[in-house]
C-alpha positions as CSV (number, residue, x, y, z in Angstrom):
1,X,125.3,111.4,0.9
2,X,122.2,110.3,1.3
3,X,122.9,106.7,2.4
4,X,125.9,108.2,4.8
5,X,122.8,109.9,6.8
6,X,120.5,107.0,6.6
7,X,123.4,104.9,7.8
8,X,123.6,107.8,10.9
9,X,120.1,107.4,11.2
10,X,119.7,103.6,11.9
11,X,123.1,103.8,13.9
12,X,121.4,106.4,16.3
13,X,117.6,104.5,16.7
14,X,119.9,101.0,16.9
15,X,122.3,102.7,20.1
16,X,118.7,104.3,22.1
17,X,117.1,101.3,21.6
18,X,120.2,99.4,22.6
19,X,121.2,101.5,26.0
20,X,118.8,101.7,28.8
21,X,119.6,103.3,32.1
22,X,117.7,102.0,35.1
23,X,117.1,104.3,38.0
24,X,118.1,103.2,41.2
25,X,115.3,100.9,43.1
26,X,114.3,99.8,40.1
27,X,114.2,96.5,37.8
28,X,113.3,96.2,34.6
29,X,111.9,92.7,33.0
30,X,113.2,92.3,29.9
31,X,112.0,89.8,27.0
32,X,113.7,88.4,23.8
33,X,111.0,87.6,21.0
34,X,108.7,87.4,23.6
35,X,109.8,85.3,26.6
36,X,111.9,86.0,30.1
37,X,115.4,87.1,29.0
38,X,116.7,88.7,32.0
39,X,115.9,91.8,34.9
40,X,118.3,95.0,34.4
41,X,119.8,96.0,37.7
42,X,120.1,100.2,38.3
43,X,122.5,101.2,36.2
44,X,123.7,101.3,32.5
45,X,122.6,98.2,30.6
46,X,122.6,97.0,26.9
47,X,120.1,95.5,25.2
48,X,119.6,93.6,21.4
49,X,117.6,96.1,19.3
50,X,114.9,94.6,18.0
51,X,115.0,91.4,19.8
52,X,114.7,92.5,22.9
53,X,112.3,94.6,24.6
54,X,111.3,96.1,28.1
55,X,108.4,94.2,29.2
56,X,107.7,95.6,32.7
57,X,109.2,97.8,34.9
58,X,109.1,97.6,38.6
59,X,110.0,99.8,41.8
60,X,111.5,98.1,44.6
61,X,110.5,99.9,47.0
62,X,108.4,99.8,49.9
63,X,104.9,100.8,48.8
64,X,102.1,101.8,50.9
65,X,98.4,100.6,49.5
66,X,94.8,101.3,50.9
67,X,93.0,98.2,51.8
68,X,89.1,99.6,50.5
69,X,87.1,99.8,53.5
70,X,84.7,97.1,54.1
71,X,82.0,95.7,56.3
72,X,82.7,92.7,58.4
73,X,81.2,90.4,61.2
74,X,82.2,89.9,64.6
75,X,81.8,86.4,66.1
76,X,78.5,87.9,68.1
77,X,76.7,89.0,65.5
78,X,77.9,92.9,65.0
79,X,79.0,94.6,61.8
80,X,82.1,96.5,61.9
81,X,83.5,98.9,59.0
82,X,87.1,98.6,58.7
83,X,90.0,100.0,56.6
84,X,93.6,100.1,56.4
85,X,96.3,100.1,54.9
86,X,99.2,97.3,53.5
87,X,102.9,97.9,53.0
88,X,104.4,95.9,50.6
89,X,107.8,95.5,48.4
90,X,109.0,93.6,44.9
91,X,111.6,91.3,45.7
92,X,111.6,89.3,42.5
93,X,110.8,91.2,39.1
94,X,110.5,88.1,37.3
95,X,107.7,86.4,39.8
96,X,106.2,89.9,40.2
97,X,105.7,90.1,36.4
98,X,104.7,86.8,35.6
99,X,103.2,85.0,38.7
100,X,100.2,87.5,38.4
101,X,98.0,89.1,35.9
102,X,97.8,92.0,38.5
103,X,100.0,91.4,42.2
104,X,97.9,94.9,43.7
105,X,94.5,93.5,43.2
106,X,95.7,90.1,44.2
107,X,97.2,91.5,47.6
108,X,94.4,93.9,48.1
109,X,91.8,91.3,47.1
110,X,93.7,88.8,50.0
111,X,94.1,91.3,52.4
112,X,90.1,91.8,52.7
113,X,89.3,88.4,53.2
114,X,91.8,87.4,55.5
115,X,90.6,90.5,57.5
116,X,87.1,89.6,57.9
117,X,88.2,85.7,58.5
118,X,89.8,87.0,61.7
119,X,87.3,89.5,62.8
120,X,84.9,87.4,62.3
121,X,86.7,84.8,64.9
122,X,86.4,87.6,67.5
123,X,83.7,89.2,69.6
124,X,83.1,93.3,69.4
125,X,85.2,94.2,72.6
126,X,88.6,91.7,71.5
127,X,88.6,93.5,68.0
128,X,89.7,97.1,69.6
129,X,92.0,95.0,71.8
130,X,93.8,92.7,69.6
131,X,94.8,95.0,66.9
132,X,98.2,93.7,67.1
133,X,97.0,89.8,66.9
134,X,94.2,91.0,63.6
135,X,97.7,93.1,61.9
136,X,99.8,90.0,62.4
137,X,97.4,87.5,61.1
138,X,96.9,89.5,58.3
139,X,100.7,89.8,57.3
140,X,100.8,85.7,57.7
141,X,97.9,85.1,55.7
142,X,98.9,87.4,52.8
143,X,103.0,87.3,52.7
144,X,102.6,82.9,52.5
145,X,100.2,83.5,49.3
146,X,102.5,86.4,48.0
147,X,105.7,84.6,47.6
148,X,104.3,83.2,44.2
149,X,103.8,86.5,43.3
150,X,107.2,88.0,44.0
151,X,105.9,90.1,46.6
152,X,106.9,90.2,50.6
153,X,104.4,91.8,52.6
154,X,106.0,94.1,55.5
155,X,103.0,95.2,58.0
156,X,99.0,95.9,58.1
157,X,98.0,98.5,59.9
158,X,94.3,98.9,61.1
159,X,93.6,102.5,60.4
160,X,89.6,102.6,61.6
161,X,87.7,100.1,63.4
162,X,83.8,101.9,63.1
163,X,81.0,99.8,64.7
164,X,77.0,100.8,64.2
165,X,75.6,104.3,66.0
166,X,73.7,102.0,67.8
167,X,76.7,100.3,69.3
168,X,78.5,103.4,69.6
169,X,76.0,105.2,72.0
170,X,76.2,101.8,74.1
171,X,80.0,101.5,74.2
172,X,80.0,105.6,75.2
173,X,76.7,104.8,78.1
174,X,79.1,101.7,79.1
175,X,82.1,103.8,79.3
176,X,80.2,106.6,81.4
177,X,78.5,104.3,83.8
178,X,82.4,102.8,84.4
179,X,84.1,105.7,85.0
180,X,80.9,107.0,87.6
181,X,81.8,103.9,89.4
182,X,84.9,104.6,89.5
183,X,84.6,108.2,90.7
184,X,82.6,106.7,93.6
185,X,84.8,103.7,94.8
186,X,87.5,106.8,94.9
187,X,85.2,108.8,96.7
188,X,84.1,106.3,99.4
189,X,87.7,105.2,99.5
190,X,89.1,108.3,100.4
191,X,86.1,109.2,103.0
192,X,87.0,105.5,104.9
193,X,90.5,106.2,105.0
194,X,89.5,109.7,106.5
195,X,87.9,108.0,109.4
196,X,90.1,105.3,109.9
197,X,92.3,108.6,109.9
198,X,90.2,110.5,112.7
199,X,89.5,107.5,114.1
200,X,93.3,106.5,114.7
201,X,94.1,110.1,115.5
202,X,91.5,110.3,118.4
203,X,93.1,107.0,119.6
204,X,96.4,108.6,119.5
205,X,95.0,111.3,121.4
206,X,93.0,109.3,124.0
207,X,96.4,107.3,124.9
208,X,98.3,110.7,125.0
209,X,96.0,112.1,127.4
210,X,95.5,109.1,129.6
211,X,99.6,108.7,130.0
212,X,99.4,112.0,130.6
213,X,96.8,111.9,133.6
214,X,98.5,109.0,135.0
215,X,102.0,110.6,135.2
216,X,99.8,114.0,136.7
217,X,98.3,111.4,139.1
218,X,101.5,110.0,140.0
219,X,103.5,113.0,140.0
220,X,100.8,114.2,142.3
221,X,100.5,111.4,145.1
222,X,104.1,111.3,144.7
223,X,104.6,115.3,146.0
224,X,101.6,114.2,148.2
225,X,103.7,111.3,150.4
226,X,106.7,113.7,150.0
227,X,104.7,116.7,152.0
228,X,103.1,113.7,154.2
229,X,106.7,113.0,155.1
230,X,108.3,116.2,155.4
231,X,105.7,116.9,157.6
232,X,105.8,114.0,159.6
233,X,109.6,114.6,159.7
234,X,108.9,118.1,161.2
235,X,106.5,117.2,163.7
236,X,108.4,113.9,164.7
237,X,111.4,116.6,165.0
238,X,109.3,119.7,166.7
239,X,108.4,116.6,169.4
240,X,112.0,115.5,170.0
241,X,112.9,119.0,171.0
242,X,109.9,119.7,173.2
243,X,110.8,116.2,174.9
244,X,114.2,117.7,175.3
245,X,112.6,121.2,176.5
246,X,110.5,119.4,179.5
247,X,113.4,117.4,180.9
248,X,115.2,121.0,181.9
249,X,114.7,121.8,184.5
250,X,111.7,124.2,184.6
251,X,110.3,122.6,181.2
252,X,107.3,121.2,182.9
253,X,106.3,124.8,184.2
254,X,106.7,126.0,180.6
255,X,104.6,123.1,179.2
256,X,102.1,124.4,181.9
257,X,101.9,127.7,180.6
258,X,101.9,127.4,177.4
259,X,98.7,124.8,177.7
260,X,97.5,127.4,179.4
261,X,98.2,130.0,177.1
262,X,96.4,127.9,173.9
263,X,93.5,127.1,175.9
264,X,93.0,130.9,177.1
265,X,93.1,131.9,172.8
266,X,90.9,129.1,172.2
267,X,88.3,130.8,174.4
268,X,89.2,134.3,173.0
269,X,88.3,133.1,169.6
270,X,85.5,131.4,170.2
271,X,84.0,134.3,172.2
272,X,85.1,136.9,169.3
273,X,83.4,134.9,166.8
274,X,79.8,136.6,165.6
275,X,76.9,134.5,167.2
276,X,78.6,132.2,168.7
277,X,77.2,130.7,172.0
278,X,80.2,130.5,174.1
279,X,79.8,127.5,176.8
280,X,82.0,128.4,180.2
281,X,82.9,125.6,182.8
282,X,80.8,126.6,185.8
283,X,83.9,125.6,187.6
284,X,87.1,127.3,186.5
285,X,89.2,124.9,188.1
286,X,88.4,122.3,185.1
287,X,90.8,124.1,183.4
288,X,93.3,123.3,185.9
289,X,92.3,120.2,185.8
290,X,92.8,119.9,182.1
291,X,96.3,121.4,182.4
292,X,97.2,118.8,184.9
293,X,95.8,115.8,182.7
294,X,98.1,116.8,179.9
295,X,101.0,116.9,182.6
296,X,100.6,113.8,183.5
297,X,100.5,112.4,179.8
298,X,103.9,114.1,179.3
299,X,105.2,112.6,182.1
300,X,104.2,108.9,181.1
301,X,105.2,109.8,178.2
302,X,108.9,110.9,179.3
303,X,109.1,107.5,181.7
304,X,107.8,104.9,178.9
305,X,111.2,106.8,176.7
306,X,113.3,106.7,179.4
């Protein structure tokens, strides 16, 4: 009875130390009296008790690390403290567990160096713009090393790029003064283009009212000949028909009176008029006279047209 359980016993310890399920994303490095056997994939697996053993036992996925921060150089002279972080993944168990004493250290130890080789091939200002360029170098430098080590570096990340206060206050002064200057090219930008504005607008409004006092001027001398005419018209008309008038018979006697007549009112106004001198003919038969004259220049007048 006693053997029967002892039996039970070893069977039990021999089928746990002979069944090992691996979780998935995992490999496990196993040894046989002490060297490289084989790597257990996720899954069930069987091992020789006693002979064999689980050396190390790896995750294969992707791990995220912190690169310590440290201080480093720039290529004129200015420190700059810098930290990030590393992503990286096993891709061979067997490298990852014999290729080094300790693959973390290694990577982190490789990642600090390369990262003030490159900084230090820079000046202050590239640093904060080639973050890209320091991240890929980095990734280069560290995943060509790493392949002996059965580790592929994915991607760097720069997580803080802190220079001195000193610099600091500088960069900030530098940064202020820049955007002034900008705030006044804006400034006396938009006051030029509101003159050139006004300006062009009191063009526009000099033309306008120009065009429109030469079209006033021209519509003007233009109603100006057309009541020239018109009343040249009328007169030239109002002359035909007294020409017509004298030739009756008994037109010059009416031409006679009505001379009369105007010369008569032009007296009567004059002498109406408030201090006015009037000046009478001492000889009244002027007048006749006068009627006479502009007889005669009717009659000339009616020979030269006939």
């Amino acid at each position: 009875m006693e053997i029967a359980l002892i039996v039970v016993i070893i069977a039990a310890l021999f089928i746990k130390l002979a069944i090992k399920v691996v979780p998935q994303q995992n490999a496990w490095v196993v040894e046989r009296l002490g060297k490289y056997h084989g790597t257990l994939a996720p899954g069930l697996n069987f091992i020789m008790p006693f002979l064999d053993r689980v050396a190390y036992r790896h995750s294969l996925k992707e791990i995220p690390m912190d690169v310590p921060s440290q201080v480093c150089i720039t290529r004129d002279n200015t420190q700059l403290q810098v930290d990030g972080i590393l992503y990286f993944q096993v891709t061979d168990p067997m490298r990852a567990s014999y290729g080094a004493s300790n693959y973390v250290v290694a990577i982190t130890q490789l990642a600090q160096t390369t990262l003030r080789s490159v900084i230090g091939k820079l000046e202050l200002d590239k640093t904060f713009e080639e973050r890209d360029m320091i991240n890929a170098k980095v990734v280069e430098a560290i995943d060509e090393a790493a392949l002996n080590w059965g580790v592929k570096v994915l991607r760097y990340e720069i997580k803080d790029l802190t220079p001195p206060a000193e610099i600091l206050r500088s960069m900030q002064a530098q940064i202020t003064a820049e955007r002034e200057k900008r705030a006044v090219i804006a400034t006396s930008e938009g006051k030029r283009q509101e003159e050139i504005n006004l300006a062009e607008g009191q063009k526009q409004a000099a033309i306008a009212k120009s065009e429109g006092d030469k079209q006033a001027a021209i519509n003007t001398a233009q109603g100006q000949a057309a009541a020239i005419t018109e009343v040249a018209n009328a007169t030239a008309v109002a002359l035909a028909r007294i020409g017509t008038a004298i030739r009756q018979p008994g037109g010059e006697q009416a031409v006679q009176l009505k001379v009369a007549e105007r010369a008569v009112e032009a007296y009567s106004q004059l002498a109406s008029q408030a201090q006015t001198t009037l000046v009478v003919p001492s000889n009244m038969t002027e007048v006749s006279a006068l009627i006479s004259s502009a007889m005669k220049m009717v009659q000339t007048q009616q020979r030269s047209e006939g």
